[in-house]
PAFI-552564 format. One record per residue: x, y, z of N, C-alpha, C in turn. Coordinates in steps of 0.2 Angstrom, whole numbers, padded with zeros to 4 digits, always signed. Layout:
% residues N
XYZXYZXYZ...
% end
This chain:
% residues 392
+0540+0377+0669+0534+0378+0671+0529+0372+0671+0531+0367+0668+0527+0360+0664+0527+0357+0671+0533+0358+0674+0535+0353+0678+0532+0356+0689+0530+0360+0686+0525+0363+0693+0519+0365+0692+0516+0367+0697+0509+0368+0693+0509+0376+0692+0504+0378+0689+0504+0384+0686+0501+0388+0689+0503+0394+0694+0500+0398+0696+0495+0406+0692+0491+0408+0697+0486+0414+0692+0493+0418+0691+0498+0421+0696+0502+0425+0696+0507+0424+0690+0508+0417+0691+0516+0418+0685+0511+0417+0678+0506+0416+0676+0503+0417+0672+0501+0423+0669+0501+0428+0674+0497+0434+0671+0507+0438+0672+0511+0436+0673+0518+0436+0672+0520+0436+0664+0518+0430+0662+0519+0426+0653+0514+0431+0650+0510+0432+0651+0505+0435+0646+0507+0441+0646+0508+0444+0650+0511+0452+0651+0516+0454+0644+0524+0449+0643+0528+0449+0639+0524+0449+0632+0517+0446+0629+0516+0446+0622+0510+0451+0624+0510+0457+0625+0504+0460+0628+0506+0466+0623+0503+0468+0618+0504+0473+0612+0499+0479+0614+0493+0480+0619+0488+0484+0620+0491+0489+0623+0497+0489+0627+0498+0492+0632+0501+0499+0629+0498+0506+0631+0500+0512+0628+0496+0515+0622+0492+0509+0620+0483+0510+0613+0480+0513+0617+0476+0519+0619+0470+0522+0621+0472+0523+0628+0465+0521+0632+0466+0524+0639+0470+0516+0643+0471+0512+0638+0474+0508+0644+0470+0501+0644+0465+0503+0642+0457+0498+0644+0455+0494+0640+0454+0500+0633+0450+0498+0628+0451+0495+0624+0457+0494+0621+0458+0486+0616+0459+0480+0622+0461+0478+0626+0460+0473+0628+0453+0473+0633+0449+0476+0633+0443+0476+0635+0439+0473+0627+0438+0476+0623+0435+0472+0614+0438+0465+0615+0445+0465+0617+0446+0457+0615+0444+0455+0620+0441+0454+0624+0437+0450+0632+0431+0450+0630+0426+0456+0626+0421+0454+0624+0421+0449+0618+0426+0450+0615+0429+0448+0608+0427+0439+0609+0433+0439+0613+0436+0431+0615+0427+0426+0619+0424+0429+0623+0418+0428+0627+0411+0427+0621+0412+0432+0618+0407+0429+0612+0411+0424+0608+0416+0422+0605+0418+0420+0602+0416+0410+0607+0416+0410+0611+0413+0405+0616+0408+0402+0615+0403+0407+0614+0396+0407+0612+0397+0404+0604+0398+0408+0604+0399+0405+0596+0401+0399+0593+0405+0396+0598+0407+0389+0598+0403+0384+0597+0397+0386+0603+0393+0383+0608+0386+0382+0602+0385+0388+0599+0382+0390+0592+0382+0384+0586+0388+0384+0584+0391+0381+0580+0391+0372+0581+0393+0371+0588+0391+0364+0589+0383+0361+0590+0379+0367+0591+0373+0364+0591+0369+0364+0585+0370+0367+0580+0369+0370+0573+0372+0364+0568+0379+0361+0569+0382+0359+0567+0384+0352+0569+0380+0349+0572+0381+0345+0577+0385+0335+0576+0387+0335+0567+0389+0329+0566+0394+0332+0562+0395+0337+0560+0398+0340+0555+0404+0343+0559+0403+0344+0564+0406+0351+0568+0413+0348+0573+0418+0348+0570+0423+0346+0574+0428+0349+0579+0431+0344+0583+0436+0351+0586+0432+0352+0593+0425+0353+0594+0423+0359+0600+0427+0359+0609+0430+0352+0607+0432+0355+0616+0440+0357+0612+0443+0357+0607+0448+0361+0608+0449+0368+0607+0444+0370+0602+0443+0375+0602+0440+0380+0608+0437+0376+0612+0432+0380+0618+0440+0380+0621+0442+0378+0622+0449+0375+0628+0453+0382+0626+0454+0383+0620+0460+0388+0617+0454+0397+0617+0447+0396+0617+0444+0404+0619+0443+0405+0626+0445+0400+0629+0446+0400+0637+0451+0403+0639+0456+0400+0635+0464+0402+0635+0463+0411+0634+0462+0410+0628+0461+0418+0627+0457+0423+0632+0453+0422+0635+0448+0424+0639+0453+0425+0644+0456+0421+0647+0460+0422+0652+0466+0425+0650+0468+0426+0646+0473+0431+0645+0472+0439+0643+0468+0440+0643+0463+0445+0641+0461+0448+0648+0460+0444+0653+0458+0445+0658+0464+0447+0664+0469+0443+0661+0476+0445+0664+0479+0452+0662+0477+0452+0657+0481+0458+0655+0476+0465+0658+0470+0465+0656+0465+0472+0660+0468+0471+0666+0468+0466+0670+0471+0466+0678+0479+0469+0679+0483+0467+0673+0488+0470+0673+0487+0477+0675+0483+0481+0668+0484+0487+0666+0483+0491+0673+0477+0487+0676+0474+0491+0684+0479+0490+0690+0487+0486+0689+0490+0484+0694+0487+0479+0697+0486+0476+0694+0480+0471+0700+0483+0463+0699+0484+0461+0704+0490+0455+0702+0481+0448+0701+0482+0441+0697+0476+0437+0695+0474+0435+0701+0479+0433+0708+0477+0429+0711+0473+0434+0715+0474+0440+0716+0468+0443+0720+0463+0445+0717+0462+0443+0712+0455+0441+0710+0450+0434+0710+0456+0429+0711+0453+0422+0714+0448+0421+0720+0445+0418+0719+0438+0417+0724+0441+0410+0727+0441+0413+0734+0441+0408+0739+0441+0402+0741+0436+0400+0737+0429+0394+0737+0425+0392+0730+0420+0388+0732+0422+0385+0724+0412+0387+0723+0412+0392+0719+0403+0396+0717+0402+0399+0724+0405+0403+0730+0404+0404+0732+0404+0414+0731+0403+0416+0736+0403+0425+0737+0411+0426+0735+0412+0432+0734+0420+0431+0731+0422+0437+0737+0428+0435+0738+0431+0439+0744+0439+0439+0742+0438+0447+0738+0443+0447+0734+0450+0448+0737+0447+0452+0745+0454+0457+0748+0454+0452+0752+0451+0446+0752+0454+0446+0759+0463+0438+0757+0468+0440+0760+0474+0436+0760+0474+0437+0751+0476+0444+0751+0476+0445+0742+0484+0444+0740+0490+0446+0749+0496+0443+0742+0499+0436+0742+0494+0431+0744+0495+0422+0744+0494+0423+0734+0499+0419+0733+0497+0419+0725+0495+0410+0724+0490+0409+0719+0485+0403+0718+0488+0400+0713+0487+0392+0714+0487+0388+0706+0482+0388+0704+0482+0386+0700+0475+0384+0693+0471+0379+0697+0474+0374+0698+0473+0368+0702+0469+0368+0709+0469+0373+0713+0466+0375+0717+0458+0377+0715+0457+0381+0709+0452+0383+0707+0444+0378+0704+0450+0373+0703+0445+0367+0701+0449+0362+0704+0449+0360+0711+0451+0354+0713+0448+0346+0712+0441+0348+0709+0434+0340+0706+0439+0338+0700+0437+0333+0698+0439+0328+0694+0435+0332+0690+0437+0332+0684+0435+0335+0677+0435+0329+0671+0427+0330+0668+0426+0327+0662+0426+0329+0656+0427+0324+0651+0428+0329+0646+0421+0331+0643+0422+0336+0639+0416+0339+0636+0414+0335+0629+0407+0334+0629+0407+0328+0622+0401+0335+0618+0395+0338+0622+0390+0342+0620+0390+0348+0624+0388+0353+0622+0385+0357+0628+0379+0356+0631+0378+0357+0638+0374+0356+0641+0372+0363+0643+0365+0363+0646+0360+0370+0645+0364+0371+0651+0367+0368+0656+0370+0373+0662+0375+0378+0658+0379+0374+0653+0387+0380+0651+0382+0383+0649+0378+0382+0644+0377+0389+0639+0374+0394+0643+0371+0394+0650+0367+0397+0654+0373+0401+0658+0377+0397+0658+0384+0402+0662+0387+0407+0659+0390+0405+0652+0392+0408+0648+0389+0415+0646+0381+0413+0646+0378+0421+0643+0381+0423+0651+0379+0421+0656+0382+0426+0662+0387+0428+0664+0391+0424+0659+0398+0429+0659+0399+0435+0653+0396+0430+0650+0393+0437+0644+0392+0444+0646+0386+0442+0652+0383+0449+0655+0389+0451+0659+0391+0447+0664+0398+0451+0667+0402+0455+0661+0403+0452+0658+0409+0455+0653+0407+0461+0652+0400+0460+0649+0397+0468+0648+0396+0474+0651+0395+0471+0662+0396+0477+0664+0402+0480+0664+0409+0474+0662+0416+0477+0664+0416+0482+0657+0412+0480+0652+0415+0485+0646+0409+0491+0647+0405+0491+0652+0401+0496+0653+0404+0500+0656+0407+0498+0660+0410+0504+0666+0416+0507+0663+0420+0504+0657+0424+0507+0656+0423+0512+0651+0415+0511+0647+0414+0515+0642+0413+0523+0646+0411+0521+0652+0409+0529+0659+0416+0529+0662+0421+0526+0660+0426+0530+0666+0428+0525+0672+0426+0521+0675+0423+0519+0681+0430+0516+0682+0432+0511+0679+0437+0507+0680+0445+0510+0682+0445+0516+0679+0452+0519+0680+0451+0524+0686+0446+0525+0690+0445+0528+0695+0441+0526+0700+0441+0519+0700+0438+0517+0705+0440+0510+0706+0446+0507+0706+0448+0499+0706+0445+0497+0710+0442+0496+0717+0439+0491+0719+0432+0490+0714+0431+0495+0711+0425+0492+0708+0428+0487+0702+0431+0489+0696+0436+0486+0694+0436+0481+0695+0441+0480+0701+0443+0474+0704+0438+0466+0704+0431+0470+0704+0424+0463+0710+0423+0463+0703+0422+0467+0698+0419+0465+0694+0424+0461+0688+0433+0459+0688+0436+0456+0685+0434+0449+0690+0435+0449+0697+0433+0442+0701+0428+0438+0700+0423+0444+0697+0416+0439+0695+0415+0437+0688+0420+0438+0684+0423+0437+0676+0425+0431+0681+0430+0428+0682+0434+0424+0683+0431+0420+0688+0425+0419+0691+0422+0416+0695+0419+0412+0690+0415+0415+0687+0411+0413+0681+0414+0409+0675+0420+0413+0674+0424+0406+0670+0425+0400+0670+0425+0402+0680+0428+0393+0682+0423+0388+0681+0417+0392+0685+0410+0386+0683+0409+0384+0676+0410+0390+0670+0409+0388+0663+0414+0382+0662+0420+0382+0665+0426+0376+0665+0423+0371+0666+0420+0371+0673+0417+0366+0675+0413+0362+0673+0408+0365+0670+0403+0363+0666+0405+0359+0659+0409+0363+0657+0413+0361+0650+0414+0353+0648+0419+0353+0656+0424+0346+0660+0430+0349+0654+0434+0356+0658+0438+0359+0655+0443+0361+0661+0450+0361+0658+0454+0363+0666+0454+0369+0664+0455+0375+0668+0458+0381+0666+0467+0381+0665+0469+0377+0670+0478+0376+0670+0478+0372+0662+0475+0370+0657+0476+0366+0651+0477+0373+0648+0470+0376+0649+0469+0382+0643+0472+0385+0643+0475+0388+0652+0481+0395+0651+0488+0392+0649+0489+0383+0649+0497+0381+0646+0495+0383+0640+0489+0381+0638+0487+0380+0632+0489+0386+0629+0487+0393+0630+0489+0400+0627+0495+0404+0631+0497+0399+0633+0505+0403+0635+0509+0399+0628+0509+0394+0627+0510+0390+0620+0511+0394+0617+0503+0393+0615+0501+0399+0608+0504+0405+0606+0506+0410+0613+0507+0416+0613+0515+0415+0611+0520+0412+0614+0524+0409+0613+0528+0408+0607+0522+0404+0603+0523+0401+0596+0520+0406+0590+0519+0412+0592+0517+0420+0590+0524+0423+0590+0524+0426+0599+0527+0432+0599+0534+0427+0606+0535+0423+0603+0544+0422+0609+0547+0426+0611+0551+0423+0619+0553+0428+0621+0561+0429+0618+0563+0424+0615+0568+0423+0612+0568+0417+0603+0571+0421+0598+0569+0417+0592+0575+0412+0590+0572+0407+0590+0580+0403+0590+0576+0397+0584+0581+0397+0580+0580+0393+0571+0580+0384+0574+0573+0384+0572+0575+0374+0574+0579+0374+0568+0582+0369+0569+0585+0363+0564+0581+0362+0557+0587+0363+0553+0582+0364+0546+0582+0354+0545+0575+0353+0542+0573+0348+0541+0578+0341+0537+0582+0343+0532+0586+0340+0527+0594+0338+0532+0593+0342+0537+0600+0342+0540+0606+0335+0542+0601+0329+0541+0603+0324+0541+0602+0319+0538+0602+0323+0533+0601+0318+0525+0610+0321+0519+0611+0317+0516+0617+0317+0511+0617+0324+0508+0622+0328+0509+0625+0333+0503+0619+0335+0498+0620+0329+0494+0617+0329+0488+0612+0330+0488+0605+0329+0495+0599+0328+0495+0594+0335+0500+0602+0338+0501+0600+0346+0505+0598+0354+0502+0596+0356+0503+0595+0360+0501+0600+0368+0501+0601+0370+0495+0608+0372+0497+0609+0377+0503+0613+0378+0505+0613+0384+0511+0615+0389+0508+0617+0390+0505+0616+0397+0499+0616+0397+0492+0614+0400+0491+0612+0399+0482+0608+0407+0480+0611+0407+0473+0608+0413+0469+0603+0411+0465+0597+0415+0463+0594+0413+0459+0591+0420+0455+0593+0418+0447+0589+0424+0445+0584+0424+0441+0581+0429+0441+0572+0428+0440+0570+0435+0436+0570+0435+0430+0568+0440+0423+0563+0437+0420+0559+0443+0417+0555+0444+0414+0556+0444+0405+0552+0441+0402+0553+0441+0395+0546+0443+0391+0548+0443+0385+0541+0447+0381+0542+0440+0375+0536+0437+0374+0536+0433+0369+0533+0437+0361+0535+0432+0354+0533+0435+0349+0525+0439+0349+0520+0435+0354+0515+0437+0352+0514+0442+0357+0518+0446+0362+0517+0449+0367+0516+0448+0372+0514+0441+0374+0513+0442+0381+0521+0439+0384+0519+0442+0392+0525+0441+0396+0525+0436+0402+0531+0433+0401+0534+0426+0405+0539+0428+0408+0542+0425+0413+0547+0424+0420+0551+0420+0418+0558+0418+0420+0562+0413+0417+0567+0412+0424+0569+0408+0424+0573+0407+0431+0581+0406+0430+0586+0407+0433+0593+0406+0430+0596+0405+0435+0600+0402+0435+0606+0398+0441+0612+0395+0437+0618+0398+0441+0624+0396+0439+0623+0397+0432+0619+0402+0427+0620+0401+0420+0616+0395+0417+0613+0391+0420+0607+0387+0419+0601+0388+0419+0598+0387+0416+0589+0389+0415+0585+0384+0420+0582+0387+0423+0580+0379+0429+0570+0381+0427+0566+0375+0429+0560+0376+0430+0557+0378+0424+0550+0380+0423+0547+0380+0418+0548+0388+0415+0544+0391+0409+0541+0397+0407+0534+0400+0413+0535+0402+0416+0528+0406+0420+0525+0415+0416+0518+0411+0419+0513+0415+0417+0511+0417+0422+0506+0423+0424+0499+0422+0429+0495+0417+0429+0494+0415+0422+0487+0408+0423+0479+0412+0425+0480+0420+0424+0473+0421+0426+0470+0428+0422+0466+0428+0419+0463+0434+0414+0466+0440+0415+0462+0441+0423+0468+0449+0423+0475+0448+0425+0481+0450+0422+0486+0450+0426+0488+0453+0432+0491+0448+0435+0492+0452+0443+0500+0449+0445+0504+0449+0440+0513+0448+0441+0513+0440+0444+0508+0437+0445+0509+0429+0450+0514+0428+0447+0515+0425+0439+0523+0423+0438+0529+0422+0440+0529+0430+0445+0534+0431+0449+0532+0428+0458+0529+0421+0457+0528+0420+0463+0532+0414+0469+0538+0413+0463+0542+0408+0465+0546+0410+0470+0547+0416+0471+0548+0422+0476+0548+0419+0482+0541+0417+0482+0537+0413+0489+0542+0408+0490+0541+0404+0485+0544+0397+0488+0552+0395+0489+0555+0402+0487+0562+0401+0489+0563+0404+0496+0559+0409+0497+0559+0413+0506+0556+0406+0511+0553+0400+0508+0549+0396+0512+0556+0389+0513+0560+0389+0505+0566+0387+0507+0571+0391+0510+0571+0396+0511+0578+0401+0515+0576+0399+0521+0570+0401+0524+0570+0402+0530+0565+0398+0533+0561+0393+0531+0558+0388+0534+0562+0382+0533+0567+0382+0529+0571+0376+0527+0565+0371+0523+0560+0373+0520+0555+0369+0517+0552+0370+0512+0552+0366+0507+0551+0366+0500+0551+0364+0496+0545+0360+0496+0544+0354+0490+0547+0356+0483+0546+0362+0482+0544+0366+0475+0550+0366+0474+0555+0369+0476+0562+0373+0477+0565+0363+0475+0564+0359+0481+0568+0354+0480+0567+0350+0471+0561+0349+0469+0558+0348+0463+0562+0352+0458+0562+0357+0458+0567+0363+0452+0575+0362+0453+0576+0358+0459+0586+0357+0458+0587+0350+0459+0580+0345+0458+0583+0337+0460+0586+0337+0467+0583+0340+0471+0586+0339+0478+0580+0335+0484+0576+0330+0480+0572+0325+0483+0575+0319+0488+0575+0320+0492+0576+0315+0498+0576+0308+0497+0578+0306+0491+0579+0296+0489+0581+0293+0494+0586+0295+0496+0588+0287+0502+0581+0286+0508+0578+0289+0508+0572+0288+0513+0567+0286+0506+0563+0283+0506+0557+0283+0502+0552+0284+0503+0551+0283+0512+0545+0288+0515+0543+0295+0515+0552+0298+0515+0552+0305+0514+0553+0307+0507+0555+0304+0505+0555+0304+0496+0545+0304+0495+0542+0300+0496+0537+0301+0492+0529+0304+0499+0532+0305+0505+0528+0309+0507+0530+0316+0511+0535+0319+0511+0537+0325+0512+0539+0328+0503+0543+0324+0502+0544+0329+0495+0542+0327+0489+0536+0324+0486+0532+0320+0483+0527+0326+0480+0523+0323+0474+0519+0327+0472+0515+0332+0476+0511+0329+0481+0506+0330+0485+0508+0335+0489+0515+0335+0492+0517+0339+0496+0520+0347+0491+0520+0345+0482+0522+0350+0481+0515+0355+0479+0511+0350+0477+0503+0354+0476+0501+0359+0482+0504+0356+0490+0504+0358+0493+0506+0364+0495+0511+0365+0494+0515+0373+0496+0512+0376+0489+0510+0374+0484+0507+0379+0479+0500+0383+0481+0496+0376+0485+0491+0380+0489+0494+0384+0492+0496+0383+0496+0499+0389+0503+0504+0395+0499+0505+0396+0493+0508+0401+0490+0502+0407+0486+0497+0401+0486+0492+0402+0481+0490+0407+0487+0487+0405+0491+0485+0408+0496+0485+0415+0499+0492+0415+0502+0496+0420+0504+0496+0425+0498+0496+0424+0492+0497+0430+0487+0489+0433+0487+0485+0428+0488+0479+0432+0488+0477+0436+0493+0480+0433+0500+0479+0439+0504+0483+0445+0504+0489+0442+0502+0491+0450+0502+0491+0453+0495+0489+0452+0491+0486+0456+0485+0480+0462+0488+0479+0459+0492+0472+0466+0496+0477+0470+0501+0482+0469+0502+0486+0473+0508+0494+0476+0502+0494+0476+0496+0499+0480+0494+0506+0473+0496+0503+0469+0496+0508+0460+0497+0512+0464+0502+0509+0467+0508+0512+0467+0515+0515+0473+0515+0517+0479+0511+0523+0484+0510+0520+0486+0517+0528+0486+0522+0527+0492+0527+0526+0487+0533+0524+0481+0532+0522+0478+0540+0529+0474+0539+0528+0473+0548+0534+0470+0550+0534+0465+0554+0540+0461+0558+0537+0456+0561+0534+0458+0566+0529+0453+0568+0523+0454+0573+0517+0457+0569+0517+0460+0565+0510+0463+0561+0507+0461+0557+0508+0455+0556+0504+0450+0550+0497+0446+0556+0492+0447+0554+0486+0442+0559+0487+0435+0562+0487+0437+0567+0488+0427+0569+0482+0424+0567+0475+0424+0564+0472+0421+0561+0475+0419+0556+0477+0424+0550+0477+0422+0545+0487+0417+0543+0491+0417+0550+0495+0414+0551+0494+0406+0553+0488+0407+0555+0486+0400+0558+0483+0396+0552+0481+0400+0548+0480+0395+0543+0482+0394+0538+0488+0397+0538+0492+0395+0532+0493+0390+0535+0498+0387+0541+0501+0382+0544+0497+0378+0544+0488+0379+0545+0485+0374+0545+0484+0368+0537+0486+0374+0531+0488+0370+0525+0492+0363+0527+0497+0367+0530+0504+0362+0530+0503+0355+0534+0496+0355+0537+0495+0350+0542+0497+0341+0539+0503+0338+0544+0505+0333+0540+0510+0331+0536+0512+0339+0538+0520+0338+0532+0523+0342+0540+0530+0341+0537+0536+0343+0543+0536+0352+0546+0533+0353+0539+0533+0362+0539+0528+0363+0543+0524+0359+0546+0518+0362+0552+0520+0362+0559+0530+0360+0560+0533+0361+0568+0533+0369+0565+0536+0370+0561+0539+0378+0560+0535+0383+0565+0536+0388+0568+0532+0392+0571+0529+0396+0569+0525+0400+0571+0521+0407+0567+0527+0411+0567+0529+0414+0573+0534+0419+0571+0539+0417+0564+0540+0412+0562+0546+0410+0557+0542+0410+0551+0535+0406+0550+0530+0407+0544+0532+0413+0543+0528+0419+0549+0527+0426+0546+0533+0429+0543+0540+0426+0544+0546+0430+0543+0547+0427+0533+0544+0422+0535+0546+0417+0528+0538+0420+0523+0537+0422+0526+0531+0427+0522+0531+0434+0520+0537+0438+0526+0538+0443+0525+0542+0444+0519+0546+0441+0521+0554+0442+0514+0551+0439+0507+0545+0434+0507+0544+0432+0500+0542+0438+0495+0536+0443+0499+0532+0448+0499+0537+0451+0496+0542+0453+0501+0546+0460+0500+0550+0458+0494+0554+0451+0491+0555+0448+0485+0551+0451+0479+0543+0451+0480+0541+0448+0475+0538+0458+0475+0538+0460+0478+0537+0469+0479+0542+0471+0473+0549+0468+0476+0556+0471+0470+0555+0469+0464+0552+0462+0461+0553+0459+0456+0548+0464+0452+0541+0463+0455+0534+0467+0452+0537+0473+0450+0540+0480+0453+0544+0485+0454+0548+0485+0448+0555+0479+0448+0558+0480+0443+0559+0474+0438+0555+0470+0436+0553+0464+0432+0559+0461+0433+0563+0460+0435+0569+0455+0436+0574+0458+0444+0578+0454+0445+0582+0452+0450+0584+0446+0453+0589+0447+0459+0594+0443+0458+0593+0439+0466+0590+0432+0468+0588+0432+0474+0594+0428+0479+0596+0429+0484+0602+0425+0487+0597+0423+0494+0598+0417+0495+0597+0412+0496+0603+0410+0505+0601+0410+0509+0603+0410+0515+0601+0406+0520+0604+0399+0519+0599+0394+0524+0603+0393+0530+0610+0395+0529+0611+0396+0539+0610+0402+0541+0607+0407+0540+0606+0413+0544+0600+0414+0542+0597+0408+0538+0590+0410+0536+0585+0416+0535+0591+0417+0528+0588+0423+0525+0587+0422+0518+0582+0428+0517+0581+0430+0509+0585+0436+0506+0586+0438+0504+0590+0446+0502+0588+0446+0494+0588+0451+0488+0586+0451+0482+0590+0457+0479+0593+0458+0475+0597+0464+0472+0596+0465+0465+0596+0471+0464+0596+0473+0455+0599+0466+0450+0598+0466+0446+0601+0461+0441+0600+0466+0434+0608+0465+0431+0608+0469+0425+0606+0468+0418+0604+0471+0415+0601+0468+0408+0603+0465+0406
% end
C-alpha cells in the first residue's frame, strides 16, 4: 500500500478488520462517541497549544494522529450504513457536495487535497473556526442517531457523513496536513494494536555470543519467607542457586509488590527484553560497549523498574487484569508504557506483544499472590511465560 497511493475505499477496507463496535448497540452508537470523542479531542489539541504555547510539544503529530482517528471512526459508521468512503467524497475542493453523483469511481487521498500542503507551526483562527464546524456536523450526525434517523433514512445519513468529511479536508488544509499521512498514519497504529497476523520480531540478543543471550528457556522459582521479626520476603531459586536480592514491598501497606519480578521475567519471555532479568543472571552485552552500557546499563534497568512500577499500579485498580485478554487492555494506557521505553530497543516491540508480555506477567503474579510461591518457565522461542505449583 506504501507503494501506491491510498485510496478512501481500501482504507475504509483496513479499518473495517480492527473495527470492535460492530454488534455493541444499534450498530451506531459506539463508534458515533468515538467521532464525537476523536473531534473534540482535536479541539483539545488546538486548546492545549494555545494555552500551552512554549511548553506544548508534538501538536502537528498529535493533530495528524486525531485526524487519523477521525477518519476511521468515520469509515467505520459508513461501514455500518453499507456506505463505501468514496461516496461520500466531494467532488471539488469546498464546494456543494454531490454525493451520488459517479459514487462507484473509488478516490485517492491525493485527490482530495491536490494543493501543496504546509506544515502546521500554530493554529490559525481559520482551523479553529472549521473545526468547531465539524464539531457542529458531528453533532447533527450524533443527533440524528440519538432520533433514529440514521438507520432509516441513509441518504440522510449519507450527506451528513459527506459534510463530516468535507470539513475535515479544509481543517487538513488549514492545518498544512495530508489526510493520506493521517489515514497511513492510523492504519499503523491500528495494526501495531490489533494485526491482521502476529508474527514474533527477532529477539534483540539474537546476534550476540551464547554467553551474552538470554536464555531461551529457563525456570525460575520464586517463595515466600517469614523473617524472625515477622515480616515477609520473596527469594528467587534457579538451578538450586539463590539469584538477586531479599524482596519487600517497600511501601507502608502491603500489596505483594515483592512478587513483582513476575513482570520482569514475562518482559524477558516475550519481549525478549530485560535489563533487570539480564543484571540477575550476568547476561549483559560486553562485547558491544554501547550496548553494554546503553541498552543494558543502569539506566535502562531503572527503566523497566519504572515500567513495572507502573503497570502494577494500574492494574492493582483492575484486580492486576484477572479475566481480560488479548485485545482488552487500553490502548492509552499501552501507549504509555512503551512511551517509558522510549530510547531503548524495547520501544520497536508492538502493542499487541507489550499487552501479551503484560498479560502473562499479571496472570504470574495472580498465582504467586494466590499461593506465595511457584515455579516460572521461561519460554523465549515461543515466547512464553507458564507458572506451576512449586512444593514445599
Amino acid at each position: 500500500m506504501s507503494e501506491e497511493l491510498l485510496t478512501l475505499n481500501a482504507y475504509q477496507q483496513a479499518a473495517v478488520r480492527t473495527d470492535k463496535t460492530r454488534g455493541l448497540g444499534n450498530g451506531f452508537d459506539l463508534p458515533m462517541l468515538g467521532l464525537f470523542g476523536e473531534v473534540g479531542s482535536l479541539l483539545s489539541e488546538v486548546k492545549k497549544k494555545q494555552r500551552d504555547s512554549r511548553s506544548y510539544i508534538g501538536f502537528e503529530g498529535s493533530v495528524t494522529e486525531e485526524m487519523g482517528d477521525v477518519l476511521w471512526y468515520l469509515a467505520i459508521i459508513a461501514n455500518h450504513a453499507d456506505v463505501k468512503m468514496a461516496t461520500i467524497a466531494p467532488t471539488g475542493l469546498l464546494r456543494e457536495i454531490h454525493y451520488k453523483e459517479d459514487s462507484t469511481k473509488d478516490r485517492t487521498f491525493v485527490e482530495l487535497q491536490p494543493q501543496h500542503i504546509l506544515p502546521l507551526h500554530a493554529p490559525t483562527v481559520a482551523f479553529e473556526q472549521t473545526l468547531l464546524r465539524l464539531a457542529g456536523a458531528v453533532g447533527q450526525l450524533v443527533g440524528r442517531n440519538v432520533q433514529g434517523i440514521p438507520i432509516g433514512n441513509q441518504d440522510e445519513l449519507t450527506r451528513l457523513l459527506a459534510l463530516v468529511l468535507d470539513l475535515l479536508i479544509a481543517a487538513a488544509n488549514e492545518a498544512g496536513i495530508t489526510l493520506e499521512a493521517a489515514a497511513t498514519q492510523n492504519l499503523a497504529k491500528a495494526s501495531d494494536r490489533w494485526p491482521d497476523k502476529r508474527s514474533f520480531p527477532t529477539v534483540f540478543d539474537q546476534a550476540f555470543p551464547p554467553e551474552e543471550q538470554l536464555p531461551r528457556s529457563l525456570k525460575v522459582e520464586i517463595f515466600e519467607r517469614e523473617a524472625k521479626n515477622g515480616r515477609h520476603y520473596v527469594v528467587q531459586r534457579c538451578n538450586g542457586i539463590f539469584v538477586g536480592d531479599r524482596l519487600t514491598d517497600n511501601i507502608m501497606k502491603p500489596d505483594d509488590y515483592r512478587f513483582h519480578d513476575a513482570f520482569h521475567y514475562a518482559y524477558a519471555a516475550i519481549l525478549g527484553w530485560s535489563p533487570v532479568t539480564r543484571a540477575l543472571f550476568r547476561l549483559k552485552r560486553k562485547s558491544e560497549t554501547q550496548i553494554d552500557e546503553g541498552q543494558d546499563g543502569a539506566r535502562a534497568i531503572l527503566i523497566e523498574e519504572g515500567v513495572a512500577t507502573y503497570v502494577f499500579g494500574q492494574a492493582k485498580q483492575l484486580d492486576f487484569f484477572n479475566g481480560q485478554k488479548a485485545g482488552d487492555l487500553s490502548f492509552t494506557f499501552l501507549k504509555s508504557v512503551r512511551q517509558f521505553v522510549g530510547g531503548y530497543e524495547s520501544e520497536t516491540c508492538p502493542l499487541w506483544l507489550w499487552e501479551e508480555a503484560i498479560l502473562r506477567g499479571n496472570e504470574a503474579f495472580r498465582f504467586l499472590r494466590d499461593h506465595r510461591r511457584g515455579q516460572l518457565h521461561l519460554n523465549l522461542t515461543n515466547r512464553t511465560l507458564g507458572i506451576e505449583a512449586l512444593s514445599q
